[in-house]
N, C-alpha and C positions, 0 to 999 in steps of 0.2 A: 281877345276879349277876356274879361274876367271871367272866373274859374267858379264862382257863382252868379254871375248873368246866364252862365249855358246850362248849369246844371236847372237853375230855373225854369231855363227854355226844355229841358227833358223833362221836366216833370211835367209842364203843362201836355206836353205831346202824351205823354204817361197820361195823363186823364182825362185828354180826350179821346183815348182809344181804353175805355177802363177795362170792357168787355174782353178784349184781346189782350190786355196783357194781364188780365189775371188769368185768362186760360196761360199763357206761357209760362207765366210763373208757378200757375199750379201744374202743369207738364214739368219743371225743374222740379219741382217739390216731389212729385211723384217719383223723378227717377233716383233722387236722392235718399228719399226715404227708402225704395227697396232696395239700394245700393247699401246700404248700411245695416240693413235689418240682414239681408242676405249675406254681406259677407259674415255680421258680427253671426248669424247661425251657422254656417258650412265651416267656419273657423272654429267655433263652439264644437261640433260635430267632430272635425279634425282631432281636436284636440282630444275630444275623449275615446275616439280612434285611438287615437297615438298613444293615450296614456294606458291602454291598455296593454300595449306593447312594450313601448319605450321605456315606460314607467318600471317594468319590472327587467327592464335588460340592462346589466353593464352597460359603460361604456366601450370597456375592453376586458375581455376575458380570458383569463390562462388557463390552462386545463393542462391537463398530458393524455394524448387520446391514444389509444395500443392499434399499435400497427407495425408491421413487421419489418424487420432490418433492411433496413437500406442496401448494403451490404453482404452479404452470405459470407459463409466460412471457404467456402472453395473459392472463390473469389481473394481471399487473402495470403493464397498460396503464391508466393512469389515464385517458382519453378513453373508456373500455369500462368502466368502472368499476359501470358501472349496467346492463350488457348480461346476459344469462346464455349462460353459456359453455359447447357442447356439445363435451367433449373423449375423443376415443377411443384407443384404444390406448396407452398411458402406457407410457413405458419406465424401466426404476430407470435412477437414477444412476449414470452410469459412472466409478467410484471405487474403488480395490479396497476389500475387507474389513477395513479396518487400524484402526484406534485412533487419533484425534490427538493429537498429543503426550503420547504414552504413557508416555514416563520424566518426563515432568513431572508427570501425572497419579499417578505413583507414589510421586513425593516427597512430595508432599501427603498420600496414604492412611497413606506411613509414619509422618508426624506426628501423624496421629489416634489416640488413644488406646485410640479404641476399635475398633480392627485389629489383630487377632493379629498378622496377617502375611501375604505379598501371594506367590503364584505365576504369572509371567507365562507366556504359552504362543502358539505360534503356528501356526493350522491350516493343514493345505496338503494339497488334492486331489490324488491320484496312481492312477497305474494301475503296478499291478505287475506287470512282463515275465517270463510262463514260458511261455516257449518261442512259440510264434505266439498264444500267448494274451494277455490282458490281461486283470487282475485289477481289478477296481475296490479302493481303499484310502484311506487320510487319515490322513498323518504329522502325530501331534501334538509339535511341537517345545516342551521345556519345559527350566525351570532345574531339574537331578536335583534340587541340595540341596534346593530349597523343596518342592518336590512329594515328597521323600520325607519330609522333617520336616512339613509340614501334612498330607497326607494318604496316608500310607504306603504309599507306592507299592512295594516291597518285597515287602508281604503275598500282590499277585498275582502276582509275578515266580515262575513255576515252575522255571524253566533262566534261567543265566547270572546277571553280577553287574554290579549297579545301579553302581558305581565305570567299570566299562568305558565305560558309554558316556556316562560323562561327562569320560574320556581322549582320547577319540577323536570329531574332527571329520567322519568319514566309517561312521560305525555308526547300526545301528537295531535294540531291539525290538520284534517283531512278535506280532501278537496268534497268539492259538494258532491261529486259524480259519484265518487266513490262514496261516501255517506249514506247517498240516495241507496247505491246500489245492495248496502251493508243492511240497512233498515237502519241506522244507528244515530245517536246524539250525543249532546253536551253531556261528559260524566259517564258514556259509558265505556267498556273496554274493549281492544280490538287485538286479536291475536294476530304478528306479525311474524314475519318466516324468511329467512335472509335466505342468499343462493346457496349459502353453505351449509343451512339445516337447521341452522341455529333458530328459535322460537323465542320469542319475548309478548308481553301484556304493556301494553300500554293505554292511559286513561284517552280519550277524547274530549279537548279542552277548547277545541275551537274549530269552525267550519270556516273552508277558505273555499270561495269565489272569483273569479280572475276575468270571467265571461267568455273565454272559448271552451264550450264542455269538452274538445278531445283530451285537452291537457286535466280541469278539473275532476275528468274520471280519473285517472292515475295521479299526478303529482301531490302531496302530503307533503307537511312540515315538521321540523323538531328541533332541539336545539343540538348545536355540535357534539355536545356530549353525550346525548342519548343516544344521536347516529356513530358513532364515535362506538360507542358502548357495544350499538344493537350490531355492528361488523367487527366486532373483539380488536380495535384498533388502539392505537395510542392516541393522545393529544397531538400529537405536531401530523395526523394524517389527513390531508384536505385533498380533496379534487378538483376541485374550483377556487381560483381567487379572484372576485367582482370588483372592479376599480371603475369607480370615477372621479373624470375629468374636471377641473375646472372652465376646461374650452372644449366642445364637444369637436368641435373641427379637425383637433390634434390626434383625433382617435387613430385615423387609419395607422397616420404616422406612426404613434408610439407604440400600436399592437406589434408591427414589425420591429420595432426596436425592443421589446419586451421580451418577443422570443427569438432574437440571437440573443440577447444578453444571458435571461435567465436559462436556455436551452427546453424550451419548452410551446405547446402550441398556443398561439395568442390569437384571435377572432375580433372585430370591430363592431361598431354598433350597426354603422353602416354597412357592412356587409352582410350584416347578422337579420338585417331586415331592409334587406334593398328592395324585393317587391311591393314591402308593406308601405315603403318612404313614396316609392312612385305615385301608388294610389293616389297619396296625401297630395301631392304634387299637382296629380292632374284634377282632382277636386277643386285647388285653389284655382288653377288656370278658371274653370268651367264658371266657376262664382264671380272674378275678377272681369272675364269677358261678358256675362250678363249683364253686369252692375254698367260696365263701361260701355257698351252699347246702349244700354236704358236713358242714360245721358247722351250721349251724341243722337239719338231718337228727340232729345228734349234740344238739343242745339237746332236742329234742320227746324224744328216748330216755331223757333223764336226767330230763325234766317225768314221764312216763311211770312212771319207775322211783320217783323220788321220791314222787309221787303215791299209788302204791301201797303203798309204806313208811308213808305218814300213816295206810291204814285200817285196816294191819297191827297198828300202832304204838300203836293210840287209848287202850290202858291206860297206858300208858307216858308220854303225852302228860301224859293226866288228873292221873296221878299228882304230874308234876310243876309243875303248878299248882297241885293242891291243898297242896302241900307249898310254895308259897310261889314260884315261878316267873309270870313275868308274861307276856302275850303276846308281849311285846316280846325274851322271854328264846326264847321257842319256836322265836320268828321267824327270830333268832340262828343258835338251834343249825341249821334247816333251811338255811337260806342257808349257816352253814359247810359243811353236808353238800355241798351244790351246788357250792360251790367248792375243795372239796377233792377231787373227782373231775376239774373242770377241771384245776386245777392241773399232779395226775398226768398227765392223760392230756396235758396241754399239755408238760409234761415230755418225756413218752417221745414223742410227736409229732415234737418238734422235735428228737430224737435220732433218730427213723428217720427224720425228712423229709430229714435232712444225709444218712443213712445211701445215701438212695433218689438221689438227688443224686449222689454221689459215683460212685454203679452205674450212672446215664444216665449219666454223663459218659464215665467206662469203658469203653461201648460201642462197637465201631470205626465209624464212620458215613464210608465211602470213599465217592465220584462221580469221575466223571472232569469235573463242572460245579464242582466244589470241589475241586480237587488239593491246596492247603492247610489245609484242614479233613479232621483223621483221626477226631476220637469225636464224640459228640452234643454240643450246643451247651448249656452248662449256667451260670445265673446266680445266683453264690453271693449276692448283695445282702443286707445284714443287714436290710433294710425286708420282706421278707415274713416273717420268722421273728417280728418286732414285731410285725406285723400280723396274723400268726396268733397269738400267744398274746392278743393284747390283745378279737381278736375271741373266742378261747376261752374267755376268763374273762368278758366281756360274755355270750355267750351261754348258759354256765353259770348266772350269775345271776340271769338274766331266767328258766332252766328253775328256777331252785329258788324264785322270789319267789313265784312263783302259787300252789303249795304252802306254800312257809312260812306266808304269810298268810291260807293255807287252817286251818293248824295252829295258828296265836297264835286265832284265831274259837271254837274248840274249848269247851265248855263241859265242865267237868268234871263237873259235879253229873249232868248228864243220863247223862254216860259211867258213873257208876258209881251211879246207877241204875237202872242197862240192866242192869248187872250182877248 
């Protein structure tokens, strides 16, 4: 039969049951819409998880971290070569924490291709002077530009402006913890005290926030050359060199290849925060299985309803086999019925799932752990709106097959012999 005589024949079935299938379709609607409101918020949420994290990590980090010789000197005695060596108390090597030939090291990374781009940094121990007290701290000296083009360092900067202290060889932002601790603000000055004794003044040009207060009490910023300065160093002395990747995948890979090549310690993103990735992980599972159950909760309702339609229906049915309708025509018309309540309901769904989205986002969501986050964290992504209608219309189908092919079985003769 033609492909609009059936669909015709669904829609009448469609309105004579109106009551029933606008409950089905609004059971899709519903689980549509919290499908999409809930992923696009825990993905939202995810994300600003993550970027609190990830946003300020490498992808791969080299450092040189002191640890003591592999090796011993009694051990290099060839005459003792065959002896076993009882050795105690090992002391690391006394070499500072530095990087060898680190602007050489850099040349190189900038020629590989596959490096975004390279932020060098240089850590330095300090204890910060208030008043007879001493603060413990750790002035991360870095290049602004790079560290705010790779990983936006901007976003936690609560007070002050990120240009200052990259004018000024004698300035530092201070994490809030430490701030809070100091009594201190924008413009004033902070006596700092390195491991060697050495003492320095520097102005307070900005307040950094990152939202884990263990790190905001201690970590502070400055530019290369001030930390550079305040540890009586040269220019070419870095501790840290931050690379990223253009493919975050390749990380593990190239941190190994980084330190055989350069002879130095290399770290990955992912190993750098494997417990923090899991969380993320099993968050998306928990969202993804709600959403997907709220749907198949919305399939069994439309199997159910449809279902019911078939024993209501059985003159109806008859009729139209004996009139020259083939199973295959029955089967048709049910399966339209089934997806034309998806459809709607995947419709209006994905019209109040944006709607519900828009209303979390709306919401003020203040902390004083988040000073730049003001609403709820909301992820417009056009992949779960795909994802819900494509599971909407999959499960629609599957709720009207059972039926349909309950309905094309249908024997006429019997039906209106019964009659």
């Amino acid at each position: 039969m033609g492909v609009r005589l059936l669909f015709g024949i669904s829609t009448t079935l469609l309105l004579a049951r109106l009551r029933q299938t606008i409950v089905a379709a609004v059971g899709v609607t519903f689980s549509i819409t919290m499908f999409v409101a809930l992923l696009g918020f825990m993905n939202g949420l995810n994300d600003l998880l993550d970027g609190l994290i990830l946003n300020r990590t490498p992808h791969v980090r080299l450092y040189n971290e002191i640890q003591p010789s592999p090796v011993q000197p009694i051990q290099r005695d060839s005459l003792r070569a065959d002896a076993h060596h009882f050795i105690r108390s090992i002391k690391p090597k006394s070499e500072p924490e530095r990087i060898r030939n680190a602007l050489g090291i850099m040349d190189a990374l900038r020629d590989d291709p596959r490096v975004l781009g390279l932020a060098p940094k240089v850590v330095a121990q300090v204890f910060f002077n208030a008043g007879t007290i001493e603060l413990n701290g750790q002035v991360n000296g870095i290049d602004v530009v790079e560290e705010e083009r790779l990983f936006h360092f901007t976003d936690y900067l609560v007070e002050g402006d990120l240009r200052d202290l990259a004018a000024s060889n004698s300035s530092i932002v201070l994490g809030k913890g430490v701030a809070d601790k100091m009594q201190v603000g924008l413009n004033d000055v902070v006596q700092v005290t390195t491991a060697a004794g050495d003492r320095t003044l520097l102005k307070v040009v900005g307040i950094y926030q990152s939202g884990l207060s263990d790190l905001d009490k201690v970590q502070c910023y400055a530019s290369l050359k001030t930390t550079q300065k305040l540890l009586g160093r040269s220019s070419s002395y870095l501790t840290d060199i931050q690379v990223k990747l253009h493919d975050l995948e390749l990380a593990p890979e190239l941190a190994k290849e980084y330190a055989a090549r350069f002879g130095c310690q290399a770290i990955d993103i992912q190993q750098a925060n494997a417990q923090f990735e899991t969380g993320s992980d099993v968050r998306n599972i928990i969202s993804y299985a709600v959403g997907i159950t709220l749907l198949i909760v919305a399939g069994f309702g439309i199997y159910n309803i449809l279902n019911m339609l078939i024993y209501e229906k059985l003159d109806a049915i008859a009729i139209l086999k004996a009139t020259g309708f083939s199973g295959t025509d029955v089967k048709r018309i049910f399966i339209q019925l089934s997806l034309v309540i998806g459809v709607v309901g995947a419709a209006g769904g994905l019209l109040f799932g944006f709607l519900a989205q828009l209303g979390i986002d709306s919401l003020p969501f203040e902390t004083e752990a988040l000073p730049t986050i003001k609403t709820f964290p909301v992820d417009y992504a056009p992949k779960y709106y795909i994802i819900a209608s494509v599971f909407a219309l999959l499960t629609t189908y599957v709720a009207g097959l059972f039926p349909a092919r309950k309905a094309a079985r249908i024997d006429p003769v019997e039906i209106i012999r019964g009659k």
